[in-house]
C-alpha positions in Angstrom: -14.1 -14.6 19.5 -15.3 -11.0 20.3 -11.4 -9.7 20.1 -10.9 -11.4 16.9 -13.9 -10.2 15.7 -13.4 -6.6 15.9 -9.3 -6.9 15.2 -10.8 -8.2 11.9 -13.2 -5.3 11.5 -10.3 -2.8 12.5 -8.3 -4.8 9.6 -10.8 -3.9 7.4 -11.7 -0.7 7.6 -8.2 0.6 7.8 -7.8 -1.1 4.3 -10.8 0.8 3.3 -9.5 3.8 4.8 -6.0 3.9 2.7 -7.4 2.7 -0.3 -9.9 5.3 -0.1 -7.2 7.8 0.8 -5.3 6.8 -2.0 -8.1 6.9 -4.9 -8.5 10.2 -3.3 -4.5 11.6 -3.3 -4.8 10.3 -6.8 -7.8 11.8 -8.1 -7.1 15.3 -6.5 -3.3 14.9 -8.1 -4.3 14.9 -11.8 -6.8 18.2 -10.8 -3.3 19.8 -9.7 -1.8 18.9 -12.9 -4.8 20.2 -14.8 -3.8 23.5 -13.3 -0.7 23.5 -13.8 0.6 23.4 -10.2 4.7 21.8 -10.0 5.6 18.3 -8.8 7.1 19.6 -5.3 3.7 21.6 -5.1 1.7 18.9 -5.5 3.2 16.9 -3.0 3.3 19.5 -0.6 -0.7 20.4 -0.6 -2.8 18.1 -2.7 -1.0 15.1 -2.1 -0.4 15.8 1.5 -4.0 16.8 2.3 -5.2 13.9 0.3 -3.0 11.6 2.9 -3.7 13.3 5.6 -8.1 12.9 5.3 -7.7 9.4 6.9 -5.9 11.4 10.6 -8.7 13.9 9.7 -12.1 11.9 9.2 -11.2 9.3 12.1 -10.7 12.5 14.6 -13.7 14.1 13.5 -16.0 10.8 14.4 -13.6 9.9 17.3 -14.8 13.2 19.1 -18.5 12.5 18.0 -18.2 9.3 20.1 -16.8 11.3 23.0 -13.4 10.3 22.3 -11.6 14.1 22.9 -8.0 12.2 23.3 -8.2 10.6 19.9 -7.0 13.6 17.5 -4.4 14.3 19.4 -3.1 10.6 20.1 -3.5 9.9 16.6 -1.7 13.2 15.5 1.4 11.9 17.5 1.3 8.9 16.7 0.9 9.7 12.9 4.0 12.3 12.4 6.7 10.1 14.7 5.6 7.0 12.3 6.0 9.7 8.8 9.3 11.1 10.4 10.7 7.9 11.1 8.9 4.9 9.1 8.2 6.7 6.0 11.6 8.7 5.6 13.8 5.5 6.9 11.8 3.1 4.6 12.0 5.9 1.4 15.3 6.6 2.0 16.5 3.3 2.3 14.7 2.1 -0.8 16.9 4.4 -2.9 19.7 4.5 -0.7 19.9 8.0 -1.0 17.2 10.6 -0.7 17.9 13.6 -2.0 16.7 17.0 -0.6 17.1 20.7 -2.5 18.1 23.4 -0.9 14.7 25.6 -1.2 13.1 23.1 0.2 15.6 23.2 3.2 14.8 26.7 3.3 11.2 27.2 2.9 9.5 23.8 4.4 11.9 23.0 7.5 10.8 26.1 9.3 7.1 25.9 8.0 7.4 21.8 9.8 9.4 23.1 12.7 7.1 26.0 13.6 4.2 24.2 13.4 5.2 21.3 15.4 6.7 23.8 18.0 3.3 25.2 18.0 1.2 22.1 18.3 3.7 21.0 21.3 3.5 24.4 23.5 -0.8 24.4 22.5 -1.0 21.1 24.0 1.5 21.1 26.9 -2.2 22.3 29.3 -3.5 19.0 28.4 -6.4 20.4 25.9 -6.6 22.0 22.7 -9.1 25.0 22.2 -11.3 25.9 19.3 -9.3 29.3 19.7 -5.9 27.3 19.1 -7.5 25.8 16.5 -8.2 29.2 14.7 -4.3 30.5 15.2 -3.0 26.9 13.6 -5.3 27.0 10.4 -4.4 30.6 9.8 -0.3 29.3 9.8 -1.9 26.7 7.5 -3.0 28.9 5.7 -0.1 30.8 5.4 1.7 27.6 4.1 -0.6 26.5 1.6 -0.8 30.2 0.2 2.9 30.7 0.2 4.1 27.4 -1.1 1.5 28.2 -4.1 2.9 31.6 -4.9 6.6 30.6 -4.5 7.1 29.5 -7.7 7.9 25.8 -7.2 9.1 24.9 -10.7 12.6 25.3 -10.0 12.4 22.9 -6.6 11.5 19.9 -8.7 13.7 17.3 -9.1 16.0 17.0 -12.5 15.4 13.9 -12.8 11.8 13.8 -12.7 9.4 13.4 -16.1 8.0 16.3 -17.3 4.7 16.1 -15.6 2.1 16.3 -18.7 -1.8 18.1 -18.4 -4.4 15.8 -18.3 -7.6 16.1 -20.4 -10.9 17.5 -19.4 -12.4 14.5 -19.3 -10.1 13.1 -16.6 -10.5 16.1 -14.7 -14.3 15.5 -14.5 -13.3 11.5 -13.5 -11.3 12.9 -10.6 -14.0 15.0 -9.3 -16.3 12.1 -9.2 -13.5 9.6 -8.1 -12.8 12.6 -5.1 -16.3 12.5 -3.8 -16.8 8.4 -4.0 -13.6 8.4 -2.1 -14.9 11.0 0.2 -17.7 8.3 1.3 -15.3 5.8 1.7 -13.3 7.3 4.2 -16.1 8.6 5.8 -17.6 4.8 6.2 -14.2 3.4 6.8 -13.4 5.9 9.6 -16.5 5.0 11.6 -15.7 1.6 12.0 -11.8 2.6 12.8 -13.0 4.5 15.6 -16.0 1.8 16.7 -13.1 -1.3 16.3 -10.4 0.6 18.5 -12.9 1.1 20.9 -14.3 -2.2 21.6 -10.3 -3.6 21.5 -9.0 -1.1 23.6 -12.4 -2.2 26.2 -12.3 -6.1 25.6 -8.3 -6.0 26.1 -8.2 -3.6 28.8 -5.7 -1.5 27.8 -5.5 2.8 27.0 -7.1 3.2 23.8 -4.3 5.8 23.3 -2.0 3.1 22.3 -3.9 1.5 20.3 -4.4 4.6 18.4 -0.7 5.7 18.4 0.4 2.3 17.2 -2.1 0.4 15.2 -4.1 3.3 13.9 -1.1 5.8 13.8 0.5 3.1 11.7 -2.7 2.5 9.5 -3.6 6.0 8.8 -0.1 6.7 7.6 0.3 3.8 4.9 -0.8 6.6 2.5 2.0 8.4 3.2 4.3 5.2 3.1 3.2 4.3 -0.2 3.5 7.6 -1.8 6.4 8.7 -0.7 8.6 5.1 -1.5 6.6 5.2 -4.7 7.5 8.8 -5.6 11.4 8.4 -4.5 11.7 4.9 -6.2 10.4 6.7 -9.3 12.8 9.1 -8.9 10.3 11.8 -7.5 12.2 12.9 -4.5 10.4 16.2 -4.2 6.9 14.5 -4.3 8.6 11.6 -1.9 9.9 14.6 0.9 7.2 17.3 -0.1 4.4 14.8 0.7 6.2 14.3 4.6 7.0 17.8 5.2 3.5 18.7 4.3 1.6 16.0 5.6 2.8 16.0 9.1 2.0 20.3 8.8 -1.2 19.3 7.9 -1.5 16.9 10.8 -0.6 19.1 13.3 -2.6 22.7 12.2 -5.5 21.0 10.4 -6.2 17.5 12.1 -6.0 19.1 15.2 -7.5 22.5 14.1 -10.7 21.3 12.4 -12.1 19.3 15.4 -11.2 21.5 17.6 -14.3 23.5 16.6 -16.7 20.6 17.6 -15.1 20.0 21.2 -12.0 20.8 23.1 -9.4 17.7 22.0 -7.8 16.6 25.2 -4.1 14.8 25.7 -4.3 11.6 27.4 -1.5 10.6 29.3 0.2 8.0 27.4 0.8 11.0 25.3 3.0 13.0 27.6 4.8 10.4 28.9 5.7 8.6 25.8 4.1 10.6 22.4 5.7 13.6 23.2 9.4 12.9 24.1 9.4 10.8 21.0 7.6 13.5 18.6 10.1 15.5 19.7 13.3 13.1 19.0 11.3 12.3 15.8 10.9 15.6 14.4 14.7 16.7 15.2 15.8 13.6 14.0 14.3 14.1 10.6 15.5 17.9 10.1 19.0 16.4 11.1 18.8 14.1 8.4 18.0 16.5 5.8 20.5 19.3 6.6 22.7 18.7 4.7 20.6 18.2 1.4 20.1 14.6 1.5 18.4 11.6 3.6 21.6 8.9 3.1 20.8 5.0 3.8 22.3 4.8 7.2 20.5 7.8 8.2 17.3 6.0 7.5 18.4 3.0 8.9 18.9 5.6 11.9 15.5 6.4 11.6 14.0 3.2 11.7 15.7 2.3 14.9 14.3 5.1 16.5 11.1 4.0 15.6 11.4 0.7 16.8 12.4 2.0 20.3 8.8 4.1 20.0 7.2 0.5 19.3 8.7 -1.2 22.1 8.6 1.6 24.6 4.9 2.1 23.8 4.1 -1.9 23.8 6.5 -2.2 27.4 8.8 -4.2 25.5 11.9 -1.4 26.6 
């Protein structure tokens, strides 16, 4: 009864946790708009910070509890589930994904470097508040640049005119932003409470938990805004949003924390998490060279992802 008890209450809260997310990706959307930032923009920054707060708030009170291995478990688990689930699932749902060339150009190596990084930080089995400071200054560097690049010319053709809202809504937002704010806040303490008592009651590595269940969780955001975006024809918002979240993921979920404690790498994350981010991230920049994400090649995806499940469950 006690397992079913707190599987319910993990249920729960990551409901709360994406809905909360999403209010929030919403919200923070139209203030974009009202400043007249571009679709692919948008989806690169806003959108993808916004879907990134649930990886974010959960590590934060993870480490409070004493949990140092769950930022970086959940990290792992997070980007392998938007490389694979969220691309294969997109690009399936419109049978082709398209991808522009700038973005080829600009965001590939931003997602490449910063994974590299994130891999050769943690390959001593801790990340350091002074790790932390090199990866939000690359953030940095991403959000500024993708700003200032002029991003106009990367959105889609296809896409609607994106219109400005009214003050009004702009004032909605900001109060929308900081009720969502509480949300995930309230949400991610009992995440974190939940996977601990499972992980204890089942006997099994919280890490895998946490790189399945809540990886899984935590990334719905990113699931439903990207098949959203590309079945509304919104490709740059549908790859911006996975190119920039998992950036995100890596420098800030990582790099925010770290400040508060040295984030540790449990095990399960070496032997499994790591060969597989790897695979994962490849995978996903092979998809997209050549300017588009075709069905089989997120059927291809998906696969991949499946092997992650079963090799991380002891099914393979």
């Amino acid at each position: 009864m006690e397992l079913l008890f707190w599987s319910f209450i993990l249920l729960v809260a990551l409901a709360a946790l994406v809905k909360s997310a999403d209010f929030f990706t919403v919200a923070a959307e139209r203030l974009g708009l009202f400043f007249g930032l571009s679709s692919f923009v948008i989806g690169a920054t806003i959108v993808s910070f916004g879907s990134s707060m649930p990886e974010l708030a959960t590590a934060l009170f993870a480490l409070k509890a004493g949990a140092t291995s769950f930022a970086i478990d959940n990290i792992v688990g997070s980007n392998i589930a938007n490389a694979l689930l969220v691309a294969g699932i997109a690009s399936v749902a419109v049978k082709t994904l398209r991808v522009k060339e700038q973005l080829i150009d600009v965001d590939v190596p931003f997602f490449f470097m910063s994974t590299a990084l994130f891999i050769l930080f943690i390959m001593d089995g801790k990340f350091t508040a002074a790790e932390g400071v090199v990866s939000l200054v690359m953030l940095g560097v991403f959000v500024v640049y993708t700003i200032s690049a002029g991003r106009d010319d990367i959105s889609d053709h296809d896409e609607k005119e994106d219109t400005k809202p009214p003050l009004k809504a702009v004032f909605q937002s900001l109060g929308i932003i900081v009720v969502s704010i509480i949300g995930i806040v309230i949400s991610s303490k009992y995440t974190i409470d939940s996977v601990t008592h499972i992980a204890e009651l089942m006997d099994i590595a919280p890490a895998i938990i946490t790189m399945l269940a809540v990886a899984f969780g935590t990334s719905l955001p990113e699931i439903i805004i990207s098949v959203r975006a590309a079945m509304a024809g919104r490709h740059s918002i549908a790859l911006g949003n996975i190119f920039g979240s998992n950036t995100f993921n890596v420098l800030a979920v990582a790099g925010i924390p770290s400040f508060f404690g040295t984030l540790t790498v449990s095990p399960e994350v070496f032997t499994i998490g790591l060969p597989f981010l790897i695979v994962a991230s490849l995978a996903f920049i092979f998809a997209t060279s050549d300017d588009k994400i075709q069905k089989w090649e997120g059927f291809a995806l998906l696969i991949i992802y499946v092997a992650f499940v079963g090799k991380i469950t002891g099914m393979f």
